[in-house]
N, C-alpha and C positions, 0 to 999 in steps of 0.2 A: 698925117698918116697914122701917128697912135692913137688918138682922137678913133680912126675910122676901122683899127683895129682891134681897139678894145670892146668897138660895136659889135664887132663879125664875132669874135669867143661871145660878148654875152647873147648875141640872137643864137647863135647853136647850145650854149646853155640851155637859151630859154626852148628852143626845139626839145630838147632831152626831156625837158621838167613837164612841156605838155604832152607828149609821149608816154611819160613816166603817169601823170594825173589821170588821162585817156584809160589806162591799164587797172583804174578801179573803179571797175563797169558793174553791173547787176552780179550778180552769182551766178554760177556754173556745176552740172553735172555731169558728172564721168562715173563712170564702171571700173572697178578695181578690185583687184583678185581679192578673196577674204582671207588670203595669206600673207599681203602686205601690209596688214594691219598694225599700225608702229605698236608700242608699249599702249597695254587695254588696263585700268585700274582694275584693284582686286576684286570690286562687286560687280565688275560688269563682262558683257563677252559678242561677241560677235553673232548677230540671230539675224542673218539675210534669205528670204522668203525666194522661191522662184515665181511666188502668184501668192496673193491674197488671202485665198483659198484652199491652200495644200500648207502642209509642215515640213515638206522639202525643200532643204536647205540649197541655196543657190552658192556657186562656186562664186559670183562677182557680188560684190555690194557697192550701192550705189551711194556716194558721196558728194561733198559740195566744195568747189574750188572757187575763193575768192580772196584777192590781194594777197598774195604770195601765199595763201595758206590752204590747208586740207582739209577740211571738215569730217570726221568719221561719225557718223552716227550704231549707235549701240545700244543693248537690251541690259536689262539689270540681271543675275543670277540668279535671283528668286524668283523672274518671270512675271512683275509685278507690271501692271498697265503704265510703261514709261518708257521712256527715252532720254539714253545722252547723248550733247551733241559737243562732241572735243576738238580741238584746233588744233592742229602742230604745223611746225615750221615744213615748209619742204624735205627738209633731212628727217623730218620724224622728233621735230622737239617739243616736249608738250607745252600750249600755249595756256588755254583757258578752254573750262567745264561749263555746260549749260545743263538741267537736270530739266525734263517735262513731263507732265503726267497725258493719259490721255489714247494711246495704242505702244505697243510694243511688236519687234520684229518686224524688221523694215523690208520693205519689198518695192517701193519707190519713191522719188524723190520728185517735186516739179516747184519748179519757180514762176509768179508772177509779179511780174515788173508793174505791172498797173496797180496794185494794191501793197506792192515791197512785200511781200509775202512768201516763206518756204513752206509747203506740204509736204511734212514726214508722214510717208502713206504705209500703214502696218497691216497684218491679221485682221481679215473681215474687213478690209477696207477702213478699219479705224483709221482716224489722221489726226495729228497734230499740227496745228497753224501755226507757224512761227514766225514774225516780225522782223525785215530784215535788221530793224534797229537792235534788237535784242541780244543779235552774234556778233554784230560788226567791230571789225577788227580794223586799223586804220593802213594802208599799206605800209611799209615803213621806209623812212628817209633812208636815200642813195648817197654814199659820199664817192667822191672824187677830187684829183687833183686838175688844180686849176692854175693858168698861172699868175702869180704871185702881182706881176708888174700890172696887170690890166684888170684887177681889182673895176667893181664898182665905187664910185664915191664913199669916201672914207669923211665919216663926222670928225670934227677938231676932238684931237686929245688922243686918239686913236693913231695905230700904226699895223701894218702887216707884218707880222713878225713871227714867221713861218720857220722852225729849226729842222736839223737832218735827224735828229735822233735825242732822246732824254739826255745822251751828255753834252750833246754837238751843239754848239748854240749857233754857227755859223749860218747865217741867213741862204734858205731854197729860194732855185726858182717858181717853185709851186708852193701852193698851199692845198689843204686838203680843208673842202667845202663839202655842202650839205647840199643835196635838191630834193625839194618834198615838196609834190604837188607844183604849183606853177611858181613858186619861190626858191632863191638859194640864199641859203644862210652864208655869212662870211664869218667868220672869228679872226678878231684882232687882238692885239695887246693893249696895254696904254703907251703911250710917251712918257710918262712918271715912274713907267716900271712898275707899278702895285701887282701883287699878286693875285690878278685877275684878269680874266678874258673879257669880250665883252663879243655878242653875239649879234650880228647886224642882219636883218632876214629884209630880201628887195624881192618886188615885184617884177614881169619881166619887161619893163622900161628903166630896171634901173631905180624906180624909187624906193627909198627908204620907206618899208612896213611898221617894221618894230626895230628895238635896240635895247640889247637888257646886258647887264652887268653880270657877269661870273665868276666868283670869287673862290678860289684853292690852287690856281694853278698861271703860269703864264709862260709866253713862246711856243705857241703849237707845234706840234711835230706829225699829230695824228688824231684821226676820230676814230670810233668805233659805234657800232648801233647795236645794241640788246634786242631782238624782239619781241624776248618772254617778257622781261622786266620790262620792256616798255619804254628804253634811257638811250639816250646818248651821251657817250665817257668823249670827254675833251685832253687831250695827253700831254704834258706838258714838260717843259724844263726840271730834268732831275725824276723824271715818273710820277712830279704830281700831278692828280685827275681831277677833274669837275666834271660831276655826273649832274646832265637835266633830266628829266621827265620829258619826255612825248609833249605832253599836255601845255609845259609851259613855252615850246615853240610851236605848237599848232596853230595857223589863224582860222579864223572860224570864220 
């Protein structure tokens, strides 16, 4: 019976994580007033076209929504043949700058999926081709708690050792994991006690992808995700962290 229930949690896991993978599809355009423009850097400003053709400023500008994030496209101040194309988070937090030469003053936006291609369409129909590889931003990992007892296979030397809080060492029923893309990471401790995590990322059958050592902290209590800096903070007994990079738990 625990056998058949620690299947049922990881196959709804794994529902979640291909749900979650699903959800970073092509790019997307939407209209958005040119008043909700989050924070604009000091050389640049808001220049949305109603046509091509005219210098009548339209009350919406068109922008790109992909993997949790907002693409604003914007004109330099000096009016110079360019384009930025800035990221922020949902709430308006700034992610990453991309600078392109080539039209300015944007009047439409259009995506093809056949060629991964964005057209910043400006003044006089100038455009600039953009590359979807060029903006791409990665969605970013989901934590959740999960519980503790119905773990995936745990490698020898290793332990779940899930705390309520930096003082509380008392063992949770949950642990708080990672799902990113069709994977969930686990974070364990050791059995030796070393002041280190180690980070177990499974496919969704269950098998062991990768397994890497993390060393500043041990007895998780919490994760947390960056997605300016791009990290995930591991929080451990006493408030000490281990911060990874994106990059070194992505699989490719």
């Amino acid at each position: 019976m625990k056998e058949l229930f620690a299947r049922i949690v990881f196959t709804s896991l794994f529902v979640i994580c291909f749900s979650y993978s699903q959800s970073a599809t092509p790019p997307g355009v939407i209209n958005i007033s040119s008043k909700d423009a989050p924070s604009i850097p000091a050389d640049l400003k808001t220049a949305c076209l109603i046509d091509p053709n005219s210098l009548e400023s339209s009350t919406t500008c068109p922008v790109i929504v992909w993997n949790k994030y907002v693409y604003w496209v914007y004109s330099f101040l000096d009016n110079r043949d360019a384009m930025s194309i800035i990221a922020y988070t949902e709430n308006g937090t700034f992610v990453k700058r991309w600078d392109f030469t080539g039209a300015r003053y944007i009047t439409k936006i259009t995506v093809d999926e056949k060629t991964q291609t964005i057209a910043l369409i400006g003044q006089v129909n100038r455009t600039i081709t953009v590359k979807w590889n060029d903006i791409y931003l990665p969605q970013p990992p989901t934590v959740l708690r999960a519980s503790a007892q119905f773990h995936p296979k745990i490698l020898a030397g290793l332990k779940a050792a899930c705390i309520q809080s930096a003082d509380v060492v008392g063992n949770m029923d949950t642990c708080s994991i990672l799902l990113w893309g069709p994977y969930s990471y686990w974070v364990y401790s050791y059995i030796d006690n070393r002041m280190s995590m180690n980070i177990v990322t499974y496919d969704s059958n269950g098998n062991i992808v990768l397994q890497q050592e993390i060393p500043g902290a041990q007895y998780l209590y919490n994760i947390t995700v960056d997605i300016v800096a791009q990290t995930v903070t591991l929080w451990g007994q006493a408030n000490r962290t281990a911060v990874v990079p994106w990059s070194k738990l992505m699989i490719q």
